[in-house]
C-alpha positions as a Markdown table, in Angstrom:
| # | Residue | x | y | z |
|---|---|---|---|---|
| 1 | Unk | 10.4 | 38.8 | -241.7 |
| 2 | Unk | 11.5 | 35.4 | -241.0 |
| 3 | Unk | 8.9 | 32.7 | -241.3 |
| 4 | Unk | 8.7 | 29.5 | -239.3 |
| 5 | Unk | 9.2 | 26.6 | -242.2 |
| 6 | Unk | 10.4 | 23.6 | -241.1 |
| 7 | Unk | 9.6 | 21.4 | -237.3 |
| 8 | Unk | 11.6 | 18.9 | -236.8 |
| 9 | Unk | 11.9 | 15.9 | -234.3 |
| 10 | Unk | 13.0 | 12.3 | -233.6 |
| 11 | Unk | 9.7 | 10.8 | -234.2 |
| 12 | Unk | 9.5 | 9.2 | -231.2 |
| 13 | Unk | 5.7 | 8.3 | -229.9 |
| 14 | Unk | 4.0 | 11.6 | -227.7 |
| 15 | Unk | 5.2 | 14.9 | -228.2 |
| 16 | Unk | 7.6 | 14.3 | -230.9 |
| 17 | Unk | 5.5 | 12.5 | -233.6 |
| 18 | Unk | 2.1 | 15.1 | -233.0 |
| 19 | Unk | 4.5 | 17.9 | -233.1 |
| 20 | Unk | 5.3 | 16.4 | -236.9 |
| 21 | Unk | 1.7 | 15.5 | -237.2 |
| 22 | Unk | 0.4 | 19.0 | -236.8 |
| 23 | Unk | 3.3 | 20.8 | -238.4 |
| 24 | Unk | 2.1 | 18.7 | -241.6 |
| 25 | Unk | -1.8 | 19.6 | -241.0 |
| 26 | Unk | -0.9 | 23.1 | -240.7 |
| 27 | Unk | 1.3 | 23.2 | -244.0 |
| 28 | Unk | 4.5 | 23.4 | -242.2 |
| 29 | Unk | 7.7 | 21.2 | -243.6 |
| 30 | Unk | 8.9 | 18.6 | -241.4 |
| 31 | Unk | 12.1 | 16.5 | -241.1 |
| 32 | Unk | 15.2 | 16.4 | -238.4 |
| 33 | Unk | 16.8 | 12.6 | -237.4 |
| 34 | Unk | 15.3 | 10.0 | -236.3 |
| 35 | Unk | 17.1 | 7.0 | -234.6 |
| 36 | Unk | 18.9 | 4.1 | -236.7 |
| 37 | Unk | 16.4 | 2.1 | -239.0 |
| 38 | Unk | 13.6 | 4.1 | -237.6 |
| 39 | Unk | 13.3 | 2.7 | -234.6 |
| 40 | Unk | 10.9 | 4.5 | -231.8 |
| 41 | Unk | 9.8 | 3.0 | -228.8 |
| 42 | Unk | 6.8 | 1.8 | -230.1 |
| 43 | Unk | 8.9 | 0.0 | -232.7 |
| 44 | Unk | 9.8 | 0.3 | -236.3 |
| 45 | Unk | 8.0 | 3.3 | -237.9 |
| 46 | Unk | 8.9 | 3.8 | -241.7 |
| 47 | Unk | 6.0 | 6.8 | -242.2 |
| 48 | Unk | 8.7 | 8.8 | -240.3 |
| 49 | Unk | 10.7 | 8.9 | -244.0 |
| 50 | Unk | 7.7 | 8.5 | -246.1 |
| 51 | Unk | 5.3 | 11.0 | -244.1 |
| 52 | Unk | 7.4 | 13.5 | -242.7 |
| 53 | Unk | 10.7 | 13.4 | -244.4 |
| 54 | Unk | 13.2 | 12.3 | -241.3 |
| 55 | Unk | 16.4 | 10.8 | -242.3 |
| 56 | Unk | 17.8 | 7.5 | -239.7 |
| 57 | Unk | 21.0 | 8.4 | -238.4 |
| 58 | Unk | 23.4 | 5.6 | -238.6 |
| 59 | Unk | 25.8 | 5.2 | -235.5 |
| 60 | Unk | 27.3 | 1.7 | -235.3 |
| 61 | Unk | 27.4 | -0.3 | -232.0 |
| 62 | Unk | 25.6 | 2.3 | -230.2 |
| 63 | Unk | 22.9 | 1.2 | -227.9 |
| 64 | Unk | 19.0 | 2.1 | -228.5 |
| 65 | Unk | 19.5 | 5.2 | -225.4 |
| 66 | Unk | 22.7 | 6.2 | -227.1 |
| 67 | Unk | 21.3 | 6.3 | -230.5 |
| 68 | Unk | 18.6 | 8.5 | -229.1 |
| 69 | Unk | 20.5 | 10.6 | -227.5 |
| 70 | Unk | 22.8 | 11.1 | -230.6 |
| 71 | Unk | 20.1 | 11.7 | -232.6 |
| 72 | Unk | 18.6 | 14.6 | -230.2 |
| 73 | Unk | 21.5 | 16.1 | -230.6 |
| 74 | Unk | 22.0 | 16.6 | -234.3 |
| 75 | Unk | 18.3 | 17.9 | -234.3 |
| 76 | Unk | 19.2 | 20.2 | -231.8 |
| 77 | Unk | 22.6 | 21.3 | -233.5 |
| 78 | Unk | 20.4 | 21.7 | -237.3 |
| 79 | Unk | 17.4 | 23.7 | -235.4 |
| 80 | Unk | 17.5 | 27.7 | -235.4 |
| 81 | Unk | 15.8 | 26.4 | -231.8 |
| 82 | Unk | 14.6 | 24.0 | -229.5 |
| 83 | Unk | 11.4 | 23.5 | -227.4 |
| 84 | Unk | 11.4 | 21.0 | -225.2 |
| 85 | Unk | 8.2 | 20.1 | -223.4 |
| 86 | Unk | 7.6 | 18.2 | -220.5 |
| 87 | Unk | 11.8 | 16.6 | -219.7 |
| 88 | Unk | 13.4 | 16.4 | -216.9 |
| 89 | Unk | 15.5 | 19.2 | -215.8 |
| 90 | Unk | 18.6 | 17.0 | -215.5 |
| 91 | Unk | 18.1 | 15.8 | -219.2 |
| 92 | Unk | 17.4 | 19.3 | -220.2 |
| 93 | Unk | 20.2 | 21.0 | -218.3 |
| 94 | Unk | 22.4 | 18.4 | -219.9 |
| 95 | Unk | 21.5 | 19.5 | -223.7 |
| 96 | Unk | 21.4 | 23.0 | -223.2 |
| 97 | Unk | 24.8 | 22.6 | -221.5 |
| 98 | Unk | 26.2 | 21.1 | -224.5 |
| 99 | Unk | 24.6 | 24.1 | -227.1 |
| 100 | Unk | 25.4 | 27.5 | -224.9 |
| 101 | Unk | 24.7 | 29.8 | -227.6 |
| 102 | Unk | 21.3 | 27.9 | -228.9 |
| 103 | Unk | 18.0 | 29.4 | -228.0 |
| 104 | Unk | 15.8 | 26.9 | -226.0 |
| 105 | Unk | 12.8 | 27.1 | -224.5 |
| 106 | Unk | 11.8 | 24.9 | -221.6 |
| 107 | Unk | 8.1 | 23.8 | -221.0 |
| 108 | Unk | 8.7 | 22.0 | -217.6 |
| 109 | Unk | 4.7 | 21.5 | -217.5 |
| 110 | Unk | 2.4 | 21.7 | -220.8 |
| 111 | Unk | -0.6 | 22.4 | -218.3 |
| 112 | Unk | 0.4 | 25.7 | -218.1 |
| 113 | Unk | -2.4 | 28.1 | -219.4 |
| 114 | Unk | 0.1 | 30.5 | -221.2 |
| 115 | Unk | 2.4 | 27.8 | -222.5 |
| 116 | Unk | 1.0 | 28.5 | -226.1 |
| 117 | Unk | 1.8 | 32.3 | -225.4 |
| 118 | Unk | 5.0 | 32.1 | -224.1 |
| 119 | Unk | 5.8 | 29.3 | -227.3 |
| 120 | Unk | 4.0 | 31.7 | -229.6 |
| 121 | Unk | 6.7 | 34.5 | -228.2 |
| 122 | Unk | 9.8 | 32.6 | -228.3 |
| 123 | Unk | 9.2 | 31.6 | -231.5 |
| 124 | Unk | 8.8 | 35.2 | -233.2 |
| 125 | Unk | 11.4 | 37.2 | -230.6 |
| 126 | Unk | 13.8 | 34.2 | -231.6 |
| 127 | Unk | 13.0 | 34.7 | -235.7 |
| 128 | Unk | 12.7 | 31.2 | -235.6 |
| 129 | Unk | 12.9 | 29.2 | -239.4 |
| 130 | Unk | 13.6 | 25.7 | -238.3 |
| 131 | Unk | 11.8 | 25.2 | -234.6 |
| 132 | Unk | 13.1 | 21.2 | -233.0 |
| 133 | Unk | 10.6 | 19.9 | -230.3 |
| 134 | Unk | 12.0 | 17.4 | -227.9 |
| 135 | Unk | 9.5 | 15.5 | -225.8 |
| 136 | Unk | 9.0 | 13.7 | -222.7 |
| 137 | Unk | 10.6 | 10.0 | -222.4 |
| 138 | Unk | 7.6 | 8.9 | -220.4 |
| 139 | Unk | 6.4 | 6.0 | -222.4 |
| 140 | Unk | 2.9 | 5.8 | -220.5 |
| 141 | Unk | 0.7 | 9.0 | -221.8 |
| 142 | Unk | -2.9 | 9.2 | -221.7 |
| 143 | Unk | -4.7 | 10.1 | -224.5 |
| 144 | Unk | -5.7 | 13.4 | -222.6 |
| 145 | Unk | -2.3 | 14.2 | -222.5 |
| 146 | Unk | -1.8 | 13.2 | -226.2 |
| 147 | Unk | -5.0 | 15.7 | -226.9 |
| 148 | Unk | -3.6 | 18.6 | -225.0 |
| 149 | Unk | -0.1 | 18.4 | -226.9 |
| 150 | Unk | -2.4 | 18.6 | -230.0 |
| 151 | Unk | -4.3 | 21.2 | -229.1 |
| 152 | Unk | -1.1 | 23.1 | -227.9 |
| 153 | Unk | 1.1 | 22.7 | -230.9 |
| 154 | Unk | -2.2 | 23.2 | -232.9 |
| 155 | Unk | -2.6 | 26.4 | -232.0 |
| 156 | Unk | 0.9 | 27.6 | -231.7 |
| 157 | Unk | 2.5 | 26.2 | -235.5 |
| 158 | Unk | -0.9 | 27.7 | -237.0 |
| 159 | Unk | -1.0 | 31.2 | -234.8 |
| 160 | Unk | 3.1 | 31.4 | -235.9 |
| 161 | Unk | 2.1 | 30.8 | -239.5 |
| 162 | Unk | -0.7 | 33.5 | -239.3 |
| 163 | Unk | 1.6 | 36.1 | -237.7 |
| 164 | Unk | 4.7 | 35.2 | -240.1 |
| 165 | Unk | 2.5 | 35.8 | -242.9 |
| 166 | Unk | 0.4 | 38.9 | -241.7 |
| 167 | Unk | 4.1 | 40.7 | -241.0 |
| 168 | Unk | 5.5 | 39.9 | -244.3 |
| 169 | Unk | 3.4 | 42.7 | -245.8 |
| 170 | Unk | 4.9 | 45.1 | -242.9 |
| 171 | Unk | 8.4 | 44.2 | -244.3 |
């Protein structure tokens, strides 16, 4: 059975850096691109290489939004799939337009009670190996918000990890 090995991500402050944060506390690999010289929106954030293994993608000239959203891309392109929680539907209809035969998985609203279930299934109906989270641009989140990501991803990465390695003695 395939087993759910690597998350990856941009880095960028919210969902994207706890979705490596967890993945790491669970025993899950990390890694994807982050944008040039590690810049997030919070600012220049080296533990992105050191911590969680993501490489800076170079593209000269480009502007900080354009080197975001080149960077998105190639995580989306290296990922067996992509979650992405809490965007916008334009900016999420614009991504999945460009990958047609990708498997996403759109969490418009993370308060959802069955978001973790519906995660949890996408995840193991998709044989995920390599899962890309894409998070929500808004650059104002509560720590509420911050703790129910947590708790989300928490419990999804370590209920995937238990089921991936419960099945492997069925194979």
């Amino acid at each position: 059975m395939n087993t759910l090995v690597k998350v990856m991500s941009g880095g960028q402050p919210g969902v994207e850096r706890i979705a490596l944060e967890v993945a790491k506390e669970i025993g899950i690999t990390t890694g994807g691109w982050a944008p040039p010289r590690f810049i997030t929106r919070d600012g220049v954030d080296y533990t992105l290489r050191t911590m969680f293994n993501l490489s800076d993608m170079i593209t000269p000239r480009a502007s900080f939004n354009m080197s975001l959203l080149m960077q998105k891309l190639r995580n989306v392109e290296f990922a067996s799939a992509t979650v992405m929680i809490d965007i916008g539907e334009k900016e999420s209809r614009n991504i999945i337009n460009r990958f047609e035969d990708d498997a996403f998985l759109v969490v418009p609203d993370s308060t959802r009670e069955f978001t973790a279930v519906d995660m949890i299934a996408f995840i193991m109906v998709n044989r995920v190996v390599c899962l890309n989270i894409l998070g929500s641009r808004k650059t104002l989140v509560t720590q509420a918000y911050k703790d129910r990501i947590r708790a989300l991803l928490r419990n999804v990465f370590a209920t995937v990890k238990h089921l991936s390695l419960t099945y492997e003695d069925l194979d």
